[in-house]
C-alpha positions in Angstrom: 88.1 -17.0 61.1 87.5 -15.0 64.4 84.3 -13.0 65.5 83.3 -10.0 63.7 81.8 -7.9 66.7 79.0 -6.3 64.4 75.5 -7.4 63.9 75.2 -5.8 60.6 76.6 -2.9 58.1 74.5 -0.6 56.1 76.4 1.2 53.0 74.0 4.0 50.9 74.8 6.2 48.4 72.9 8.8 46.8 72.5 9.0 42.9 71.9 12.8 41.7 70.4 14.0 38.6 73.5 14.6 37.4 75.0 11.6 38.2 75.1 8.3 36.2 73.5 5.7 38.4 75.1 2.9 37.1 78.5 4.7 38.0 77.0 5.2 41.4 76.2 1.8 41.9 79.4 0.7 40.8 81.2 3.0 43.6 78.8 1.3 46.0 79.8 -2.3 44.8 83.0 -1.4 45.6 82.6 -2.5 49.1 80.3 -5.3 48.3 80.4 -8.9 47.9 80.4 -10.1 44.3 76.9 -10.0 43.0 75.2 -8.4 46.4 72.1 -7.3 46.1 71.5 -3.3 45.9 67.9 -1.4 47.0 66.6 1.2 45.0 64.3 3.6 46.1 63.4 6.6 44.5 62.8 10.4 46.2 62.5 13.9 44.9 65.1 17.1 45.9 63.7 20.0 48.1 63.7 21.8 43.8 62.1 18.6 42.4 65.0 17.1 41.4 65.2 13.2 41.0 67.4 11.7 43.7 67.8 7.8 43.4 68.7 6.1 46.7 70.6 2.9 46.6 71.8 1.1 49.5 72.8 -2.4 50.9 72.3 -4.1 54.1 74.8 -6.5 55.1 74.5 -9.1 58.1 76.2 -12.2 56.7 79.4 -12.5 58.8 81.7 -13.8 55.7 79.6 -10.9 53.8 80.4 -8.3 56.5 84.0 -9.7 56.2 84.6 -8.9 53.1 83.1 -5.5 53.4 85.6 -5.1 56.7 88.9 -5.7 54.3 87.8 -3.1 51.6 87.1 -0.8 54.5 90.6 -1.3 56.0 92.3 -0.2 52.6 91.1 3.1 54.2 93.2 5.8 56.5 92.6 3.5 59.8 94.7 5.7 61.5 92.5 8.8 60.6 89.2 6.7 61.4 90.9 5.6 64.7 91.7 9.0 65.6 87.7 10.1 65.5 86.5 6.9 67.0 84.7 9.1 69.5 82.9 11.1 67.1 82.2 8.1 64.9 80.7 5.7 67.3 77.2 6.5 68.7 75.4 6.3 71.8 73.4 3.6 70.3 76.8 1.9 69.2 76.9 2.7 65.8 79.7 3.2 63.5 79.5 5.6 60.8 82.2 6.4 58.1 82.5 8.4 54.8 84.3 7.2 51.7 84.6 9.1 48.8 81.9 8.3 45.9 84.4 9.4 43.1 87.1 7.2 44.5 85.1 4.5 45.3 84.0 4.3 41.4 87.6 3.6 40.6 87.8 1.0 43.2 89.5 3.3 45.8 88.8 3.0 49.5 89.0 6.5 50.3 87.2 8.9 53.3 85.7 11.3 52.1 81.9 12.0 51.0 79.3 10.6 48.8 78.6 6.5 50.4 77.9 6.0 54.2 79.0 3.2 56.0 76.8 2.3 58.9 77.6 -0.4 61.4 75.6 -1.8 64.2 78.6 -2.6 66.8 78.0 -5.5 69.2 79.0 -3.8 72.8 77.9 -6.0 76.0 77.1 -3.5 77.7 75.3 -1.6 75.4 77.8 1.4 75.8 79.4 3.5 73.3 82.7 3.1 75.5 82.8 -0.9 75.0 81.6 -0.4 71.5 84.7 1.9 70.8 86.8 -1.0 72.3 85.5 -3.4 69.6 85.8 -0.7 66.7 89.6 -0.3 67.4 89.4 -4.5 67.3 88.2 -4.7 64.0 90.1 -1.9 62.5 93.5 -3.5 63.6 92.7 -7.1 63.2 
């Protein structure tokens, strides 16, 4: 197996009142290694409202791995297209997928997880961390 050109992947998703965390986690596990380990952290809405935070960080390289292939079940074309507006100056990726889709074990963009990944660029430029992204989103 070749290189995966990031250092790590963060994936978070935010559990409403409303919402049934263990659905949310499941949406979230949907991008996950079997059994991965999930954070929880608790936090409060500007009205009071209960918001549960649960989030993953990933820096295994067969871990981020298998997170890449559920990822590429997404639109790469549409995430290709926006590369410029996805990758940050600090060479960071960042993606939506759809929490709703995700739950049914859909890889869809769209809104409700983040994805987060620390790009490995040498230089440390967004332009060489661009040329990596479109690497692992065709490999």
């Amino acid at each position: 197996m070749g290189s995966i050109p990031l250092h790590y992947v963060d994936l978070r998703a935010f559990c409403y009142a409303t919402e049934d965390e263990r659905r949310v986690e499941r949406a979230l596990r949907t991008f996950l290694p079997e059994e991965y380990p999930i954070e929880r952290a608790e936090s409060e809405g500007h009205h009071g409202d209960r918001i549960v935070v649960l989030s993953a960080r990933v820096e295994n390289a067969d871990d981020v791995r298998t997170v890449l292939d559920r990822v590429r079940e997404a639109d790469l074309a549409a995430i290709r297209a926006d590369l410029d507006e996805r990758v940050t100056e600090d060479c960071e990726l960042y993606v939506g997928f759809d929490k709703a889709a995700a739950y049914r074990g859909e890889v869809k963009l769209g809104d409700g997880i983040t994805f987060r990944a620390k790009v490995e660029a040498y230089p440390a430029r967004k332009k060489a961390a661009i040329e990596n992204v479109r690497g692992v989103l065709t490999a």
